[in-house]
N, C-alpha and C positions, 0 to 999 in steps of 0.2 A: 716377390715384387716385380717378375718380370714374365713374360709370354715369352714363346717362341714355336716359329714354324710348326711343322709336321705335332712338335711334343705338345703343342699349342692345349687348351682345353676347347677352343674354336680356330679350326686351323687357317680361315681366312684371314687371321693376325699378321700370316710370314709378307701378308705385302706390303705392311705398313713396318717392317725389318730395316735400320739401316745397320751398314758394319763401319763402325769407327777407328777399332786398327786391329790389326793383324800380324801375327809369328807360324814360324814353323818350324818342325824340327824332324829331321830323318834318324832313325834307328834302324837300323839294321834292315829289314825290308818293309819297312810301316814309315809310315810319314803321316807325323800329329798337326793338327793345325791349333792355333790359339784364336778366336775372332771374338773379339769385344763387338757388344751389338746394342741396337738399342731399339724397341719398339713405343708403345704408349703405356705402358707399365712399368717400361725403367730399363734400366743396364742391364747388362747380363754377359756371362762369361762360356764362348760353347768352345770342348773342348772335342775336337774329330779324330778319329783312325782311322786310316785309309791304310788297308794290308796291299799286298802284291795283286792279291785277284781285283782290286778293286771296292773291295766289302767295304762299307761306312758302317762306325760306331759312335755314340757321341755322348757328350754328357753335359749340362747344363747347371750354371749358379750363376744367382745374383752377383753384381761386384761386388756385396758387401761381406760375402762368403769368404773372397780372394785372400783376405787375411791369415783366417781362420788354415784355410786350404792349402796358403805359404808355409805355414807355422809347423803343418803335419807334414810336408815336403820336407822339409827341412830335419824332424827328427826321425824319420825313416831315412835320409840318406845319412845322417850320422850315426844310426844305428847301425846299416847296412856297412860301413867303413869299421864298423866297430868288434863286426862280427866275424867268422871264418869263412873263409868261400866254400868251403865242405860239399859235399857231393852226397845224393839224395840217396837211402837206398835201393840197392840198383833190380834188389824184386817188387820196390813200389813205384806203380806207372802213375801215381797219380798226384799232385801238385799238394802240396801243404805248406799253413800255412807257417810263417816266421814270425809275424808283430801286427798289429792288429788298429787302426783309429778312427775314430768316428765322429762325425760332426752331422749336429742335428740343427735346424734352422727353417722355422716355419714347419709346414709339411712334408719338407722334402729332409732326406737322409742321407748321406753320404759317408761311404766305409771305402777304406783304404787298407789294402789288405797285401802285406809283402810275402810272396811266397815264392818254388821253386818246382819246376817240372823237370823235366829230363832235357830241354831246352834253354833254360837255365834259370835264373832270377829276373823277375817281374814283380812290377806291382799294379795290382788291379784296383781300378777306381771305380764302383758302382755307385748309380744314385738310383734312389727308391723313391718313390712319389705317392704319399698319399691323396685319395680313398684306395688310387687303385692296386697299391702295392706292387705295378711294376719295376720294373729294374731294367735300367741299362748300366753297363758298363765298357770298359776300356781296359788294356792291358798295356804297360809300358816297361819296354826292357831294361833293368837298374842302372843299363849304361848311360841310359838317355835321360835319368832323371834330375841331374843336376842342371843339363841344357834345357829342361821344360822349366824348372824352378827359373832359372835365368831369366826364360822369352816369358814367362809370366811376371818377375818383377818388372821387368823394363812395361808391358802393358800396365802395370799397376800404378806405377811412375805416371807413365803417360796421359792413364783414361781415369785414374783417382779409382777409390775404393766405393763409391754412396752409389745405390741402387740407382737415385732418383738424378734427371738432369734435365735443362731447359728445355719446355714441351712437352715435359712425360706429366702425365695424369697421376696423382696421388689417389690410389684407391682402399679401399676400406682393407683392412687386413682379415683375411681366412676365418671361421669361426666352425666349431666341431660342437654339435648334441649326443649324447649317446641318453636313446630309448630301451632298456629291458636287453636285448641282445643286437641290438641296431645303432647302428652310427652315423650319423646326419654331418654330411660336410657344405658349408656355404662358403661361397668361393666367389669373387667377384673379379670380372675380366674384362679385357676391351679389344676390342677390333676395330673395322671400318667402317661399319655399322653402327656403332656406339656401343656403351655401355653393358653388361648383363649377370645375371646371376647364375652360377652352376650350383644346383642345389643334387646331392650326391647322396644315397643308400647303400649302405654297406652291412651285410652279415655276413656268416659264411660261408664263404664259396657263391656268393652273388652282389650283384653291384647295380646297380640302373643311377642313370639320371637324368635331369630335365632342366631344358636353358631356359630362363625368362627373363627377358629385353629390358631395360630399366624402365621404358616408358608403360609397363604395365607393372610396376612395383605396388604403384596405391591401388590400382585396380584390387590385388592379389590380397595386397593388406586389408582391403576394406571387405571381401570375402572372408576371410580369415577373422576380422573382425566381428559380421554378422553371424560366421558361426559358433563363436565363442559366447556371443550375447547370448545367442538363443539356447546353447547346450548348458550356459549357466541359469539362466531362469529353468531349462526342464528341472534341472537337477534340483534347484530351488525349489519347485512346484513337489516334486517325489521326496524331499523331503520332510514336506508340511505334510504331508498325505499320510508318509509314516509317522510321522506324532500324532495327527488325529486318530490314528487305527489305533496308537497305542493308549491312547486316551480313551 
């Protein structure tokens, strides 16, 4: 229910961005920011890493996600308090995982994954986005996870949980076709420009899509239209043809 910036599906969306409020929180050499936002689609919750070199990471959800997203904060730090601080083995350099959650919500996915490097315990926040199946994520040190659960109640408190708010557009919700080995996503967005459709192709290992403007919707339909009439009468016509022959 919500656009944004750069992650936009049309990135001239980030001008019509306001930020309604605002937390931060410093771990150790990363500094997270929390920004409630809101464009013509609704609420939305961006959550940034900013490391020491400066590298931005970010992850994005509806406010109506925030619940869901408290809920699993909540029993991965209970979990983490419940378990041994242990130390990883020290001939494997590579990060595994401890407990595992996942919240699914519209298109988008979100896995929360507590594990530990030789750096120590984290837990990484990925969100997946279909058609395209990318991912971003985030990494947060388990010291800091109770002061991020914190500055997001108190935003929760403050900016309420409902996607939608005074001035945002209520738009049609996502809708998915799958053809033979092919998957159709219709997705519908707003910008400054108005209204439009992201109609999305997905097989494997290829993707395309193509935007079209609301104000050519009946256009498209009445196209789609004529060629439906006409492919049903062919098909009508080659049928009769076949029972005469068989006759």
């Amino acid at each position: 229910m919500y656009n944004s910036g750069r992650d936009a599906r049309d990135g001239d969306s980030v001008n019509a961005e306001k930020e309604i409020a605002s937390r931060n929180v410093q771990m150790q050499a990363k500094r997270f920011y929390l920004d409630v936002k809101q464009n013509r689609r609704g609420r939305f919750l961006k959550i940034a890493e900013v490391g020491a070199s400066g590298q931005k990471s970010r992850i994005l959800m509806g406010m109506s996600t925030t619940t869901e997203f408290r809920e699993k904060l909540d029993e991965l730090i209970k979990y983490h308090k419940q378990t041994d601080s242990g130390a990883t083995d020290g001939g494997d350099q590579h990060a595994f995982k401890f407990r595992s959650e996942t919240i699914v919500r519209e298109n988008r996915r979100y896995f929360l994954d507590l594990k530990e490097n030789q750096r120590g315990k984290f837990l990484r926040i990925a969100q997946q986005v279909s058609p395209s199946g990318m991912r971003n994520q985030i990494a947060v040190p388990v010291q800091g996870l109770e002061d991020m659960r914190d500055r997001l109640v108190e935003l929760m408190e403050e900016c309420g949980t409902d996607d939608m708010a005074e001035g945002v557009e209520r738009l049609p919700a996502p809708k998915s076709l799958r053809v033979d080995n092919k998957m159709f996503y219709f997705d519908v967005g707003a910008n400054r420009r108005g209204m439009f459709l992201r109609l999305s192709e997905v097989r494997a290992n290829f993707r395309t899509a193509v935007t079209v403007p609301e104000k050519s919707w009946a256009s498209v339909r009445d196209i789609l239209d004529e060629y439906i009439g006409k492919m049903a009468e062919e098909n009508k016509e080659g049928a009769k043809e076949a029972d005469e022959k068989e006759q």
